[in-house]
ChimeraX commands (.cxc) that place a marker at each C-alpha (Angstrom):
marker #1 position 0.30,1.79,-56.79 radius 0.5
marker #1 position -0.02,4.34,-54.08 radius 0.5
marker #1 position -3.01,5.55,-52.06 radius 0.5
marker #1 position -2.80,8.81,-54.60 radius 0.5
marker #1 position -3.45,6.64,-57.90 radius 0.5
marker #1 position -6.84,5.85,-56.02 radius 0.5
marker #1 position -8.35,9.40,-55.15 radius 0.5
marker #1 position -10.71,11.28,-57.43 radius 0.5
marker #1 position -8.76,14.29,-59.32 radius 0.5
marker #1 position -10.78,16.76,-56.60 radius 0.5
marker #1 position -9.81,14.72,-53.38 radius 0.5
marker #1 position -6.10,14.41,-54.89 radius 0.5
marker #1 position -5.56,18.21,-55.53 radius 0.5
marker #1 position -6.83,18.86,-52.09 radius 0.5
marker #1 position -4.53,16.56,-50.02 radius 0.5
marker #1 position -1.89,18.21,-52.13 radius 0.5
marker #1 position -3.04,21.89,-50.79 radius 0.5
marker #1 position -3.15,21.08,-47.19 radius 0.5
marker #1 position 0.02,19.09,-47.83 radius 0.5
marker #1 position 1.82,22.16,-49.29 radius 0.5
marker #1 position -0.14,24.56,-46.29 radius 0.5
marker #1 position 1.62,22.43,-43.76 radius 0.5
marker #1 position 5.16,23.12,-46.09 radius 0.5
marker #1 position 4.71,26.54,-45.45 radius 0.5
marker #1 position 3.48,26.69,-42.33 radius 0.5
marker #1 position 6.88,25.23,-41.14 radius 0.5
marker #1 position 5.33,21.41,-40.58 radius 0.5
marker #1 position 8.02,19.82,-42.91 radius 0.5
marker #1 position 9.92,16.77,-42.79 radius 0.5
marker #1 position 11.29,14.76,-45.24 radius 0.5
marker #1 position 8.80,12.12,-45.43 radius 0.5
marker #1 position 6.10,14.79,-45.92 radius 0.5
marker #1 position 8.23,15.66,-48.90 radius 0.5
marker #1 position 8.28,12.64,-50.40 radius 0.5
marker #1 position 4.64,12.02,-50.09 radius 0.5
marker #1 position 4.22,15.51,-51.90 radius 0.5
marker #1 position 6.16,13.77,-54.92 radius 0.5
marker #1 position 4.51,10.49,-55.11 radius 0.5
marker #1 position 1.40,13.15,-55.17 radius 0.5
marker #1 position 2.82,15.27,-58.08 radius 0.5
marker #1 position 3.77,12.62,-59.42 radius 0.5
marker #1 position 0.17,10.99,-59.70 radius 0.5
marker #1 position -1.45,14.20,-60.93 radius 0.5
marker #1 position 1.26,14.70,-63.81 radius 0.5
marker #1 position 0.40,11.32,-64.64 radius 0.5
marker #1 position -3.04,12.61,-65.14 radius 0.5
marker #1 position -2.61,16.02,-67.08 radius 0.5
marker #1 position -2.40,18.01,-63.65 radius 0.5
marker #1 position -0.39,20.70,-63.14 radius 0.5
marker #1 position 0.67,20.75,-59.16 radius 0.5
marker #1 position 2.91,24.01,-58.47 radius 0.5
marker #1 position 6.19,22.53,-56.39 radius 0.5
marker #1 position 6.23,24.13,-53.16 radius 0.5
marker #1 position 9.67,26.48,-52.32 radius 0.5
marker #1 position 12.23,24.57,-51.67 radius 0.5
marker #1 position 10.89,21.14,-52.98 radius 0.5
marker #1 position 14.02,20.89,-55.19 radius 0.5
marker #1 position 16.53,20.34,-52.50 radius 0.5
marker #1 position 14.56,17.25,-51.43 radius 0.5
marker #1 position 13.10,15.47,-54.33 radius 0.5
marker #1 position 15.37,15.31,-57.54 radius 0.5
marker #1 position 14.01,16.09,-61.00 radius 0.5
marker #1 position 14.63,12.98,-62.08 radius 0.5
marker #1 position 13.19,11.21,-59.10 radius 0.5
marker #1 position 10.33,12.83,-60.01 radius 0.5
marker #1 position 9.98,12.57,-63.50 radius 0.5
marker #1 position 10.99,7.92,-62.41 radius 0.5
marker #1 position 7.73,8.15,-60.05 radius 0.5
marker #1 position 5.73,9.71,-62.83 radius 0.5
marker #1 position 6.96,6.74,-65.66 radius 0.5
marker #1 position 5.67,4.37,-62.91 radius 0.5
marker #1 position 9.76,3.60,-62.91 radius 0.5
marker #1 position 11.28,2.23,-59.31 radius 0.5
marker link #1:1,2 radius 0.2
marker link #1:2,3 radius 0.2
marker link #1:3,4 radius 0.2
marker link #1:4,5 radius 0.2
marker link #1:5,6 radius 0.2
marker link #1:6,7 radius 0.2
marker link #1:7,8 radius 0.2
marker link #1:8,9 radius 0.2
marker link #1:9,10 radius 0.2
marker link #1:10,11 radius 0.2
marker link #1:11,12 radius 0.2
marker link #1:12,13 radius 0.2
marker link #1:13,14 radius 0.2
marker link #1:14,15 radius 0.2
marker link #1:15,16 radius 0.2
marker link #1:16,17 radius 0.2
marker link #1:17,18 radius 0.2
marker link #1:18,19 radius 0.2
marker link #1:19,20 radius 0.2
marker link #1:20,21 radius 0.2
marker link #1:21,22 radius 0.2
marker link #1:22,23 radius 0.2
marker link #1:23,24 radius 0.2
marker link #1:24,25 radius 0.2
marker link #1:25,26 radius 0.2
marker link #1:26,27 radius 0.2
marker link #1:27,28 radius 0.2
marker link #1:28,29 radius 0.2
marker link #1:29,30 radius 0.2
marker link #1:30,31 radius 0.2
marker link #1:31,32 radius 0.2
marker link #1:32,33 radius 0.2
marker link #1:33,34 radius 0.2
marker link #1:34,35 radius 0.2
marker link #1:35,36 radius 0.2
marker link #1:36,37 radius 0.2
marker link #1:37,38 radius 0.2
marker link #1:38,39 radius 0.2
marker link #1:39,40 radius 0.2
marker link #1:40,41 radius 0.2
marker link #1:41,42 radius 0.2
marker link #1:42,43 radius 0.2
marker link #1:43,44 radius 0.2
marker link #1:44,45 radius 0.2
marker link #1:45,46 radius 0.2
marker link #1:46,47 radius 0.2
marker link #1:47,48 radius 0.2
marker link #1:48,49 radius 0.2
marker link #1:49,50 radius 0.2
marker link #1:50,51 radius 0.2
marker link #1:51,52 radius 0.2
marker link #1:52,53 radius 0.2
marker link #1:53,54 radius 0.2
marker link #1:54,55 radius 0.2
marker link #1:55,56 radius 0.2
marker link #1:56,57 radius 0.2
marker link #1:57,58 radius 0.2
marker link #1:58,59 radius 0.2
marker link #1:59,60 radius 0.2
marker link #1:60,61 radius 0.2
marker link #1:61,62 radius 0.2
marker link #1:62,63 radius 0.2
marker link #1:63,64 radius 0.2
marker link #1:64,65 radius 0.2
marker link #1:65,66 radius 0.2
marker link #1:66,67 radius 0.2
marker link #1:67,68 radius 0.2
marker link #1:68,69 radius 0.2
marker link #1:69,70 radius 0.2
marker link #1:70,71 radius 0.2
marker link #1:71,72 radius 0.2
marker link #1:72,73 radius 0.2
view
């Protein structure tokens, strides 16, 4: 369980917006990536539909993804 499975659907898609402001606004690191996908993760778990940011890809794997959404280590 992350901090993510414990915010309210509006709370959760707004972390993920300033989250992905700060990706485009050149504030990236690789740890800010990963949060992003333990976020997406969480909201696909839920029936949300979080739009990867550019670039997203070439840090967090598909499948990586699709393990944190299956609740999968």
């Amino acid at each position: 369980m992350t901090l993510y499975d414990s915010l309210p659907n509006d709370f959760l898609i707004q972390f993920y917006h300033e989250i992905k402001r700060n990706i485009e606004s050149g504030i990236v690191s690789d740890s800010l990536y990963y949060e992003l996908a333990l976020l997406i993760a969480v909201a696909l778990e839920r029936g949300l539909d979080l739009e990867e940011p550019q670039g997203f890809e070439r840090f967090i794997d598909r499948q990586i993804l699709n393990a944190l959404a299956n609740g999968e280590n």
